[in-house]
C-alpha positions in Angstrom: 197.0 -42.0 37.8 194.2 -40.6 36.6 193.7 -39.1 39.9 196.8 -37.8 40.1 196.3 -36.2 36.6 192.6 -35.1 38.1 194.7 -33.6 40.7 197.1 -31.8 39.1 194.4 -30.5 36.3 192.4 -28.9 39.7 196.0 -27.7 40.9 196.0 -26.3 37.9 192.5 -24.8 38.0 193.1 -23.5 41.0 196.8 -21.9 40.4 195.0 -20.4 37.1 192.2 -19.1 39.1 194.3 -17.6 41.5 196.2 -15.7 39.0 193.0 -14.7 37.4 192.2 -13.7 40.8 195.4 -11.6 41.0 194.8 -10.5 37.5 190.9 -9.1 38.2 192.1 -7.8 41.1 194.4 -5.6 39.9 192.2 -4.6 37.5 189.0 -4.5 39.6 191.3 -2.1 41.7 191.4 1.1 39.4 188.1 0.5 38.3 186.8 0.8 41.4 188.3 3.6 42.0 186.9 4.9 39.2 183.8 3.3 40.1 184.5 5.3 43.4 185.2 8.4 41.8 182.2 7.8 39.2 179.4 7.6 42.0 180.8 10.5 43.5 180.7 12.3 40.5 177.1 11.0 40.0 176.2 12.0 43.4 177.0 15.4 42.4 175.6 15.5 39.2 172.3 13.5 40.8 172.6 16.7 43.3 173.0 19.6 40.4 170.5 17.6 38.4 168.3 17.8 41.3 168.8 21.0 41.9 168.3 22.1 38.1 165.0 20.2 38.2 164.3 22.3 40.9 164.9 25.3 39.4 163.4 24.3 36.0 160.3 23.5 38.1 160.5 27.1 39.8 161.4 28.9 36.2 158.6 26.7 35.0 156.3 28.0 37.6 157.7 31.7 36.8 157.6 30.9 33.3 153.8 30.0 33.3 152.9 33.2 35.7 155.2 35.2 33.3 153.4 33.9 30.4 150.4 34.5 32.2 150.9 38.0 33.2 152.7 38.3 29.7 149.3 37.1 28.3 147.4 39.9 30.2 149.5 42.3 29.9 149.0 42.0 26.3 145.0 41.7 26.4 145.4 45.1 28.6 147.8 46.7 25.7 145.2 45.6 23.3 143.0 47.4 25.5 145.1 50.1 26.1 145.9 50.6 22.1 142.0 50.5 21.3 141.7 53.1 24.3 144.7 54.8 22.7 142.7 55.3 19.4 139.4 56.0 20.8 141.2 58.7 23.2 143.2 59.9 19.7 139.3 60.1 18.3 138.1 61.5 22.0 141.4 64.2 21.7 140.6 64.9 18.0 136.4 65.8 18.9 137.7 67.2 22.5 140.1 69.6 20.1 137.5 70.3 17.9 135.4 71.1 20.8 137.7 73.0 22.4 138.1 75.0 19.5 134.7 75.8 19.1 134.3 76.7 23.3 137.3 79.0 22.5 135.7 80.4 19.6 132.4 80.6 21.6 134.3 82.4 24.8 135.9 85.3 22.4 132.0 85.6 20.6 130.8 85.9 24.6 133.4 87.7 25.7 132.9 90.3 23.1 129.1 89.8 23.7 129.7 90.7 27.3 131.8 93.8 26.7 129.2 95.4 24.3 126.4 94.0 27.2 128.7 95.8 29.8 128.9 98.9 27.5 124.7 98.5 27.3 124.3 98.2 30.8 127.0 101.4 31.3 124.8 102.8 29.2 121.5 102.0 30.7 122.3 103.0 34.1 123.5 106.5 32.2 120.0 106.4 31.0 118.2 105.5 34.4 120.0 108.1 36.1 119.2 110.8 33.8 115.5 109.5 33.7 115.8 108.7 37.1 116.7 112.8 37.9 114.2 113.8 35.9 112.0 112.1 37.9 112.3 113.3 40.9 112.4 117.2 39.3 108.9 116.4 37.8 107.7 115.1 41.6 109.7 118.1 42.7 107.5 120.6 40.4 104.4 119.1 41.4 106.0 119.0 45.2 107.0 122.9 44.7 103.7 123.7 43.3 101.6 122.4 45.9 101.6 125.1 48.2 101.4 129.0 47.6 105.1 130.3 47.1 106.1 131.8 50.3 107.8 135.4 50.5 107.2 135.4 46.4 105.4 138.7 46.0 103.0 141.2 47.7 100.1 140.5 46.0 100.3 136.5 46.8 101.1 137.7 50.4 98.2 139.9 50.3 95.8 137.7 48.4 96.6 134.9 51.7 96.0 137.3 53.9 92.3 138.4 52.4 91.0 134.9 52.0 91.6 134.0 56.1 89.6 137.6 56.9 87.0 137.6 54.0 86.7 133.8 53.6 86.1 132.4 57.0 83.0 132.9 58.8 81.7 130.5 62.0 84.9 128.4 61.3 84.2 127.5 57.7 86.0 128.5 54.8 84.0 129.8 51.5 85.0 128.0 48.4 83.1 130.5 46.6 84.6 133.5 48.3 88.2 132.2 47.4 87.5 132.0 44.0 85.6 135.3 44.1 88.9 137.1 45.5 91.0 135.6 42.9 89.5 138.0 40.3 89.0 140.6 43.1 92.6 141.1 44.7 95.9 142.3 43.7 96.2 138.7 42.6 93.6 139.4 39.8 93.6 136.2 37.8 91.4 135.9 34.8 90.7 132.6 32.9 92.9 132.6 29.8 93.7 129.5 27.4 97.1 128.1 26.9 97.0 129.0 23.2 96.9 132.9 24.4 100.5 131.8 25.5 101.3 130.3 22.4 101.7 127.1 23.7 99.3 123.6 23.8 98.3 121.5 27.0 100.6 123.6 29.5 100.3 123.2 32.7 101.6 126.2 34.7 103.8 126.8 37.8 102.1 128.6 40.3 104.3 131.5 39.8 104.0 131.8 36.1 100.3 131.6 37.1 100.9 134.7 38.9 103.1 137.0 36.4 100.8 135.8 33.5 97.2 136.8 36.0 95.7 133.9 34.8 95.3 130.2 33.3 93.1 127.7 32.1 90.7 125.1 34.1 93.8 122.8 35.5 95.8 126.1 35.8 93.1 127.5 38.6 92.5 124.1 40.2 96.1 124.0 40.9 96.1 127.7 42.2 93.1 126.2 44.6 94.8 123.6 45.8 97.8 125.4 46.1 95.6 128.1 47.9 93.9 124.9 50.6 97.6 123.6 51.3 99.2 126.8 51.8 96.0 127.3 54.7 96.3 124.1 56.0 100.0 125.1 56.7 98.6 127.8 58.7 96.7 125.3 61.3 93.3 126.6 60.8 90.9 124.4 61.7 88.1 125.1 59.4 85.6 123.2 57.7 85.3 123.6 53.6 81.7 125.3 52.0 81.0 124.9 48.5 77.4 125.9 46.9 75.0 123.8 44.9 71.3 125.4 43.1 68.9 124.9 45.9 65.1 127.1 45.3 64.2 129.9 47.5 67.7 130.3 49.0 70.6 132.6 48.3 74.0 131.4 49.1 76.2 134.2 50.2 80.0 134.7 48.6 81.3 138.3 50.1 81.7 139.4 52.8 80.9 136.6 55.3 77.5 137.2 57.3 79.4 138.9 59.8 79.4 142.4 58.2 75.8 143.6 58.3 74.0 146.2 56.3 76.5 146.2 53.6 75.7 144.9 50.0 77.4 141.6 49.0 77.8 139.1 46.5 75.8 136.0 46.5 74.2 133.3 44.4 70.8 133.0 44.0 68.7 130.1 44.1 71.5 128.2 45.7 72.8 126.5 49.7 75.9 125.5 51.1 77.6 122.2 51.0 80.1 120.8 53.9 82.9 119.3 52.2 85.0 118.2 55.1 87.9 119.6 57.2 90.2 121.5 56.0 93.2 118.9 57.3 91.5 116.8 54.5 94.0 116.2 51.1 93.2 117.8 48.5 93.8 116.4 43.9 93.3 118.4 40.9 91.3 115.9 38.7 90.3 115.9 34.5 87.8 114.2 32.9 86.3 114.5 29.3 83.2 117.1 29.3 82.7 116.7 25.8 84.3 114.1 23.3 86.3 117.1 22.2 86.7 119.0 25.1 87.9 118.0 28.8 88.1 119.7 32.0 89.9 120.1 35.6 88.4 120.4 39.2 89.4 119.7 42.8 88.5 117.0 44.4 88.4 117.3 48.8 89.0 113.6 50.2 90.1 112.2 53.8 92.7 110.0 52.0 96.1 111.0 50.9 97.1 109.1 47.5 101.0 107.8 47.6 100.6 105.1 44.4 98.6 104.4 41.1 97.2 101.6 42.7 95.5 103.6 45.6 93.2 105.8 43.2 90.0 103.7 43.9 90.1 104.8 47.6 89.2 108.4 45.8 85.9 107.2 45.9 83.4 109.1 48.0 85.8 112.5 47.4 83.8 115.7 47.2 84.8 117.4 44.1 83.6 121.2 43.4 84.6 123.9 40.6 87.7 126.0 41.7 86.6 128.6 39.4 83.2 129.5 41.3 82.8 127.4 43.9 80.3 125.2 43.1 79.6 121.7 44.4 80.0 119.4 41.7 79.2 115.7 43.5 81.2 112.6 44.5 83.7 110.7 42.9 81.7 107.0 42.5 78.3 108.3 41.9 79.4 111.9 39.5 83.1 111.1 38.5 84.5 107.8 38.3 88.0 106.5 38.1 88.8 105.7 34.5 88.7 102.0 34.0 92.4 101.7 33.0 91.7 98.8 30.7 89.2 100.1 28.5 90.6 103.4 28.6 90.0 104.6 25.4 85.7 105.0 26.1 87.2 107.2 28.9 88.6 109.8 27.0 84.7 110.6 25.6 82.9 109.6 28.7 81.5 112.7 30.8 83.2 112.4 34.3 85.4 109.6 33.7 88.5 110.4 35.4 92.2 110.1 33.1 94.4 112.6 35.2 94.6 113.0 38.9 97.4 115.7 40.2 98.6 115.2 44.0 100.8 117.2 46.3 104.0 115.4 44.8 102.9 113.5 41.8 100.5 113.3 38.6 98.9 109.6 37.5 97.6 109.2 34.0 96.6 106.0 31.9 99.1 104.9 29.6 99.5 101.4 28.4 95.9 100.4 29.9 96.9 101.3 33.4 97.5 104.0 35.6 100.8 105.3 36.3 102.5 107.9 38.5 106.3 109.1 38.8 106.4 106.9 42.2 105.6 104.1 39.7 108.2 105.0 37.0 110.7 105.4 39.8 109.9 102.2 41.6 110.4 100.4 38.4 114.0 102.3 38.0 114.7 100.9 41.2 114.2 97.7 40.3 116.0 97.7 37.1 118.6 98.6 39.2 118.9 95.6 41.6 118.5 93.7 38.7 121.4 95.3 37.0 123.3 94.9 40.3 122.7 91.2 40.5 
């Protein structure tokens, strides 16, 4: 019995597990479909999760070079800002300096207009002193030479000195002097005050209409008187006198006319000067501290500066007005030490004024100076100018 009951109690069991079976199993079924439907859903959310980590690691990776370049972005702003202020500071100074340049430019620019007006000016000047100039080397040039075709008794007086003058191919110094006083020319030695005027020195033609001049007034007529024969070609040589005992040195007529009675100094010999062809420069030189006078010096050297007056020395210089050998330049005359000029002007024979064909030199400023040299110097003001 009891197995029977055991029996029917595991018929039981079994019948009730069955229908519990039954039972699960129809609820197991929808929940595994939603089980089912659950995994699929967590696959895809395991996927988009997956793919969100993804890009949460890739924005984190942006995020932290954003940040970064956020970071340096900002130190460079900070950078920029205190560059922004100091350039506001630089703009502010660069204003200020700018102002001052453009105040500076209008003072220049007005500077250089009155400069240009200056300059304008100064070339004005130079030209006028420039034309001057060349009309003083001009006179000097003009008056170097007897004027030509000027008046009979010039052309007459030329004419007497080659025929009376010239004996054995040498030309009396004397004798031309002589015939000054003696000819239709018929100069006599008169003083610059009898013109009512100080220190002139006259043209040769004014020499001529007034018949006479002072010392520098004949040595210019001499030398005018040499030149004007040198233009003729004659080759002569040049006789001045000097005292000599027991010998008479004879002035007019040349030795040629005989038996005729004739001018002469006593006690006196000729001196050879040179050639003719030689150049020939009025000179003056203190004779007393108060007084000065002018001669002629005869030298082989033609002077075109200041700074050639040394080579003077060794020139034969004699006295237009008679004649007479006076010495050398470097043992009787000397060339005025420019330098300590001022014990020249009361030295005997101490050179301050030399007169040449197309030019006068005279100390001034402790140096010698000629026209050439004032023009020179106007000719370099003007490069200077230019540049």
């Amino acid at each position: 019995m009891e197995r029977k009951i055991l029996f029917i109690m595991l018929a039981c069991i079994l019948l009730l597990s069955v229908c519990l079976n039954a039972i699960l199993l129809l609820q197991i079924a929808p929940l595994s479909s939603k089980l089912s439907s659950l995994e699929s859903q967590n696959s895809e959310l395991s996927s988009k999760l997956s793919s969100l980590q993804s890009q949460y690691s890739t924005l984190s990776s942006s995020l932290s070079s954003s940040s970064a370049q956020i970071s340096s972005l900002q130190e460079q702003l900070s950078i920029a800002n205190a560059n922004l202020e100091l350039s506001k500071k630089s703009l502010a100074e660069y204003q200020q300096d700018l102002q001052q340049k453009s105040e500076q430019l209008s003072s220049t620019k007005t500077n250089l207009s009155s400069a240009q007006a200056k300059i304008s000016s100064i070339s004005e000047e130079l030209t006028s002193l420039e034309s001057n100039i060349n009309s003083s080397m001009g006179w000097f040039k003009e008056n170097s030479a007897l004027p030509a075709n000027y008046s009979w008794n010039v052309d007459i007086f030329k004419e007497r000195i080659s025929k009376d003058c010239v004996y054995q191919n040498k030309l009396n110094l004397a004798c031309i002097s002589y015939r000054l006083s003696t000819t239709a020319v018929s100069l006599t030695y008169k003083t610059d005050l009898e013109a009512g005027k100080e220190d002139f020195l006259q043209p040769i033609k004014y020499t001529v209409n007034r018949g006479g001049g002072d010392c520098e007034d004949y040595s210019l007529f001499l030398k005018a008187t040499l030149n004007s024969l040198k233009e003729s070609k004659y080759k002569f040589s040049l006789v001045a006198w000097e005292p000599n005992a027991g010998t008479d040195f004879r002035v007019y007529p040349p030795e040629s006319e005989q038996d005729v009675q004739y001018y002469y100094y006593g006690g006196a010999k000729g001196v050879n000067l040179g050639s003719l062809s030689n150049s020939f420069y009025v000179i003056c030189y203190p004779l007393t501290p108060d007084a000065g006078h002018c001669t002629v010096a005869v030298s082989p050297i033609q002077i075109n500066s200041s700074a050639q007056l040394p080579l003077l020395e060794g020139a034969s210089v004699f006295e237009p007005q008679n004649g007479r050998y006076l010495g050398k330049i470097g043992i009787d005359f000397e060339i005025c030490n420019a330098q300590n000029s001022q014990r020249c002007y009361s030295r005997t024979g101490s050179i301050i004024t030399v007169i040449a064909d197309d030019d006068l030199y005279q100390i001034y400023n402790e140096k010698w100076v000629g026209y050439a040299d004032y023009r020179e110097q106007i000719s370099q003001l003007r490069q200077t100018i230019a540049q």
